[in-house]
N, C-alpha and C positions, 0 to 999 in steps of 0.2 A: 405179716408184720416183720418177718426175720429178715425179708429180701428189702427192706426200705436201706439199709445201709450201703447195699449194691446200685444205687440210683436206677433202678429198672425203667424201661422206658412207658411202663403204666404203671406213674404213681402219681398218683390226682390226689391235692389236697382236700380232700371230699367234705373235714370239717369247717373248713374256709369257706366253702361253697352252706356249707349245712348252718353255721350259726346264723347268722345274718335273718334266717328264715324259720329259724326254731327256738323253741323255751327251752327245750332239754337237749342235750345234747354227750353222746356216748360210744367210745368209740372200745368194741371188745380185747379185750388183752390176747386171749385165747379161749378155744373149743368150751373147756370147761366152767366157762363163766356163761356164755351165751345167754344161758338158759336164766340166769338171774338178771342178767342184762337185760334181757328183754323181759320178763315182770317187770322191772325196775322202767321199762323206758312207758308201758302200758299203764303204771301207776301215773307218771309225770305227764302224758297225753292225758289222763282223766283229771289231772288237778285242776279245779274252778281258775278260772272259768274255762277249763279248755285248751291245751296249747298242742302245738306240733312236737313233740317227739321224735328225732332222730337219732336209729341205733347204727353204726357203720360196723359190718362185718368184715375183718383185712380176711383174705382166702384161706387161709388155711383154717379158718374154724371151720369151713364145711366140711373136713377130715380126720380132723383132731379128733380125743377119747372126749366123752363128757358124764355125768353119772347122771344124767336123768332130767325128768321136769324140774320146777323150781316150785318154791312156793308162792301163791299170787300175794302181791304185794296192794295193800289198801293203799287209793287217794287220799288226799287230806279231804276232809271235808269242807263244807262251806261254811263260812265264818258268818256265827249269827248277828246282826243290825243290833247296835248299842239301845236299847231304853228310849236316852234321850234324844237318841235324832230322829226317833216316830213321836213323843211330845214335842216334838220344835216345830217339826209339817204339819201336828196338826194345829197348833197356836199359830200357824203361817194360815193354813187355809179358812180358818174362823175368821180370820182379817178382813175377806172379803175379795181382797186385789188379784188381778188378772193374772193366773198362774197356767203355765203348763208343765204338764207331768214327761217328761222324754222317758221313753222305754225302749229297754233294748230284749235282746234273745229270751231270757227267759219269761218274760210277759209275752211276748210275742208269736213265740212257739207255741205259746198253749189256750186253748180259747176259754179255757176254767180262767187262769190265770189274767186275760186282757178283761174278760167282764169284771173279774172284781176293780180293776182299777178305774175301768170304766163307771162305775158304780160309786166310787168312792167323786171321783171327778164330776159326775152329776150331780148331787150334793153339793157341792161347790162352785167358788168362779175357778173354774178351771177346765181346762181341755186336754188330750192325751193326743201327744204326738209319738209315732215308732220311728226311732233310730232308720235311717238310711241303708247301713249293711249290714240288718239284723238274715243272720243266715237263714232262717226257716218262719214262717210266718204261717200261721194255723187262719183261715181264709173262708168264704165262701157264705152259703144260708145258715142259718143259726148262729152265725159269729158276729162280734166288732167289727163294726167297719175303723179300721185305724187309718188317720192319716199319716204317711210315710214322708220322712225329710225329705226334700228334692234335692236330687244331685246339682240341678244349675245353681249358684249364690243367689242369682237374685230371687227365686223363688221359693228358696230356703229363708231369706233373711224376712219374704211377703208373710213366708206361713208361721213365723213367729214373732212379728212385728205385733204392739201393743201390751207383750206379756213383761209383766213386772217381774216375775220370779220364773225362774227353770229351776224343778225337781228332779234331779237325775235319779233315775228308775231302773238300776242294772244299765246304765249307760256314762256316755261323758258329754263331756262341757262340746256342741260343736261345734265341727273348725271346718273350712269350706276345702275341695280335696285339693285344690292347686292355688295358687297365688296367681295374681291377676294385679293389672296394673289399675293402681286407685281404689282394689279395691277391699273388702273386708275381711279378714281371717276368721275373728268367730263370727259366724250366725245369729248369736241370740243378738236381742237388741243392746247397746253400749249401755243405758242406765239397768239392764234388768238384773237384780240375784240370783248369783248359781247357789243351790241345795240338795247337798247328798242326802237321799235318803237310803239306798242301798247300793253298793258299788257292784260290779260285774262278777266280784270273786264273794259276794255276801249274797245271804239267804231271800231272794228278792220277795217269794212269796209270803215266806213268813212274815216277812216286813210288811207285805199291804193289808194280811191278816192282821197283824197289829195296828196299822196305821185305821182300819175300818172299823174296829172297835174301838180307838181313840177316839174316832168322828160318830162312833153310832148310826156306820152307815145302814141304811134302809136297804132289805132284800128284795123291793123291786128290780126284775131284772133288767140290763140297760140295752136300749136300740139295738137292734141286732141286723144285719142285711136277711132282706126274703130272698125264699126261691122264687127265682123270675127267669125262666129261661127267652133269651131274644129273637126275636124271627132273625131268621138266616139271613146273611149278606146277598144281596145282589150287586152286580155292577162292577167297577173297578175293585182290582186289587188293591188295598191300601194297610196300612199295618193294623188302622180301626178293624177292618173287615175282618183282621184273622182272628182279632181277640175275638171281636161279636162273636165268629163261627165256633170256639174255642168252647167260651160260655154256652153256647147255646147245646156242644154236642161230649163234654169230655163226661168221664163219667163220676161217680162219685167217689171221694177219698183216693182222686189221683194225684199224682205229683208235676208239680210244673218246675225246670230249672230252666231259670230265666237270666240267658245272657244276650236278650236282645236290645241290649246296649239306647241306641236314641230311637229307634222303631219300639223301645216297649214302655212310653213313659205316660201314654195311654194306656197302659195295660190293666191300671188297679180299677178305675172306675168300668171298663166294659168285662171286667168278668165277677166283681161282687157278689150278684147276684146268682153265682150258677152253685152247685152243689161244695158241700164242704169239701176242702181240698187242702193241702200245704203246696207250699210256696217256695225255692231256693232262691237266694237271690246272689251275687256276685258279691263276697264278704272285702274284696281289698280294691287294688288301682289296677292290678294286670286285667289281661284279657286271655279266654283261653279258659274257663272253668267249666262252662257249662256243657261242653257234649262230656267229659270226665264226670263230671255233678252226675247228669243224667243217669251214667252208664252204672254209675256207684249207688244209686238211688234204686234202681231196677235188677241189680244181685242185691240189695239187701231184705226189700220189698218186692217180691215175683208178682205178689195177686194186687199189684196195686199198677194201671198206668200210668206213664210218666210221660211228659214232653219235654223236649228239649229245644225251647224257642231260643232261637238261635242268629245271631247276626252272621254276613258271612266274611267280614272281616275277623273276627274274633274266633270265627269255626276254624280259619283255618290254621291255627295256632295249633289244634291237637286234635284234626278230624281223625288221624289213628281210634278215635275211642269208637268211630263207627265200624270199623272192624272185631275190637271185644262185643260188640252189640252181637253182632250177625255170628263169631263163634260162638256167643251162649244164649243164643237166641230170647234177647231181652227185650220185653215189651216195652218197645222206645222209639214214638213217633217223633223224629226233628224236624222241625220246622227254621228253614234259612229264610232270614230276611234279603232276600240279595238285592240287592240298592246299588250294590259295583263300586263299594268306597269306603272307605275308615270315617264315618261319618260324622263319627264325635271326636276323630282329629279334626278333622274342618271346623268343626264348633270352636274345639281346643286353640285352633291358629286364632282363628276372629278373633277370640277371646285375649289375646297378649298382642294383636299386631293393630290392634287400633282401628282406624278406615283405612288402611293402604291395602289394595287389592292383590291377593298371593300371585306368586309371578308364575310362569308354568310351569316350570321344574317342578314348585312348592307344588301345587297342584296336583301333576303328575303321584305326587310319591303318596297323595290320600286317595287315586282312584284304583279301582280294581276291574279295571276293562281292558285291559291292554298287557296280555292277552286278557281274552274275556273268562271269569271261572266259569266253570260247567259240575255242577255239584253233582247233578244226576250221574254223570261222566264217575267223578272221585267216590260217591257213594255203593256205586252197581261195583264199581271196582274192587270195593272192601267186601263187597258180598253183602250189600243193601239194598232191598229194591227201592227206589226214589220216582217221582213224576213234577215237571216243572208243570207249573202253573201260573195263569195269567190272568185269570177272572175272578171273583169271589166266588162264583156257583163253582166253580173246578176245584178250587180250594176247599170247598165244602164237601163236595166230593172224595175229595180225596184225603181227608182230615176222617171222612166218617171208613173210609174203606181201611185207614192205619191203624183204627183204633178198632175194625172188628175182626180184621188177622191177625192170626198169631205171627209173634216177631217183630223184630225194628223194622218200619219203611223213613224215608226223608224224601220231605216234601218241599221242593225248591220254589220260592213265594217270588215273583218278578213285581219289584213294588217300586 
């Protein structure tokens, strides 16, 4: 900190970089604060609903005296749902009219918590839709089957078409991710009512506890998906085929992090049915999470497999993370979609540029063939072993041989 007045030629505005992308934000004075700064920066990462936390260390704290740990510092808590906005939903749903429930992270995560709502919604005219970038979604046999917002507008706006009232359920009001000519910002339909019944930073379950004693919901339990495992893929490679084989072979209480972007929008319905499982999904607009998701998922969780479905535009924003794999030898099968293109840029162009057809240049700068990647190439490199694949039966094969070694392998999908 003391060298900042000498313009030294490393001095990056690190909080300029850092606010923009954070809820808290702290930059240490010196050595002997560190150690409260950072309780203090772990209390504001825990605060509901959750945020980023960034501590900046100027150099000389790693030298400086300090006296010791600090004391850990409590989050605030979650703020309990007022009374009467669980009387308001339920006087809304006794009404009768076409309601859905939107839920976000914490229904979602948990599969105690999605039955009750689901429970509550049976009961009623209503249905339960999950938020779009709910981070972790609890999945698989003995669960809810949830329907998830579509990231396209028009299939968001289909899957909520006819509902008079939206109950935000630890979520918001939704709004489509980009602007588009002509066409809608929110989602919900234009005559329908928004209603909060718990915000993202409030007690969401408490609140459907409440809300289910208001209604007197009935402890029958609600639809659940079976275990169904599907006969293995034969034939072409196709992004259907990896889920099928996905379903049919991962094991149970695995982790899927899932950044396969427009190859994974099949993905909910062909693996419901395979064993309980969570789900990561890409929480904002970048690209770039999921082989980090993965790697982060498998130092926290060791006895648990992970996949890392992966596009291969998006992989190569931070294939680095397949390197951390191979040094801590984390069980971490990735799976590349390689298609050879930024494929949801192309969607992205269509979608602003009308019928005029993209010129070549435009063209050019969504394809990823020229040079062509070689993943197996990038992964053997980091100290991964990888095998490309061109069939479903090779896929299958090779899907069941990453998940019965120990260690990361990636498996390059030619789709």
């Amino acid at each position: 900190a003391y060298r900042l007045k000498y313009g030294a030629p490393v001095r990056w505005e690190i909080g300029g970089l850092a606010h923009p992308v954070s809820g808290w934000v702290r930059s240490s004075s010196g050595s002997g604060v560190v150690a409260e700064d950072g309780a203090a920066a772990i209390a504001a990462a825990c605060t509901p609903p959750g945020q980023v936390a960034t501590l900046i260390l100027p150099a000389d704290t790693a030298w400086g005296s300090a006296d010791g740990p600090a004391v850990p510092q409590s989050a605030p808590a979650m703020a309990a749902v007022p009374e009467n906005r669980i009387s308001d939903i339920g006087q809304l749903l006794r009404r009768g009219e076409e309601t859905v429930f939107l839920v976000g992270d914490q229904v979602m995560r948990s599969a105690g918590v999605s039955e009750l709502v689901c429970r509550i919604a049976a009961g009623t005219n209503a249905r339960v839709v999950g938020n779009r970038a709910a981070a972790r979604v609890a999945r698989g046999a003995g669960r809810p089957v949830l329907s998830r917002l579509p990231y396209p507008v028009d299939q968001a706006v289909s899957l909520l078409a006819g509902a008079r009232h939206l109950v935000l359920v630890g979520a918001k009001d939704p709004v489509g991710f980009f602007a588009y000519p002509d066409g809608p910002s929110r989602l919900a339909p234009p005559d329908a009512t928004i209603h909060l019944l718990a915000a993202e930073d409030e007690e969401v379950p408490a609140a459907l506890d409440a809300l289910s004693e208001e209604m007197g919901t009935p402890a029958t339990p609600p639809a659940v998906a079976c275990f169904e495992r599907p006969n293995l893929p034969t034939g072409e490679l196709t992004p259907e085929a990896v889920w099928t084989a996905l379903c049919a072979l991962m094991p149970e209480n695995a982790i899927v992090a899932d950044e396969s972007v427009t190859c994974g929008r099949q993905a909910y319905p062909h693996t419901e049915t395979g064993p309980p499982h969570d789900w990561l999904h890409v929480t904002g607009g970048s690209i770039g999470q999921g082989l980090p998701a993965a790697t982060g998922a498998a130092v926290a969780c060791p006895d648990r497999q992970v996949f890392a479905m992966e596009g291969d535009g998006s992989g190569m924003y931070t294939l680095q993370a397949l390197w951390t794999q191979a040094r801590e030898s984390l069980k971490v099968v990735t799976v590349i979609f390689a298609n050879r293109s930024y494929r949801i840029l192309q969607g992205e162009l269509l979608n602003v540029g009308g019928d005029a057809e993209p010129g070549p240049n435009a063209q050019a700068m969504m394809r990823l063939d020229s040079p062509e990647l070689n993943w197996v190439s990038m992964s053997e490199g980091m100290g991964v072993p990888a095998v490309r694949v061109e069939s479903a039966e090779d896929f299958t094969a090779a899907l069941r041989r990453g998940i019965e070694e120990p260690g990361p392998m990636l498996i390059e999908a030619m789709i």
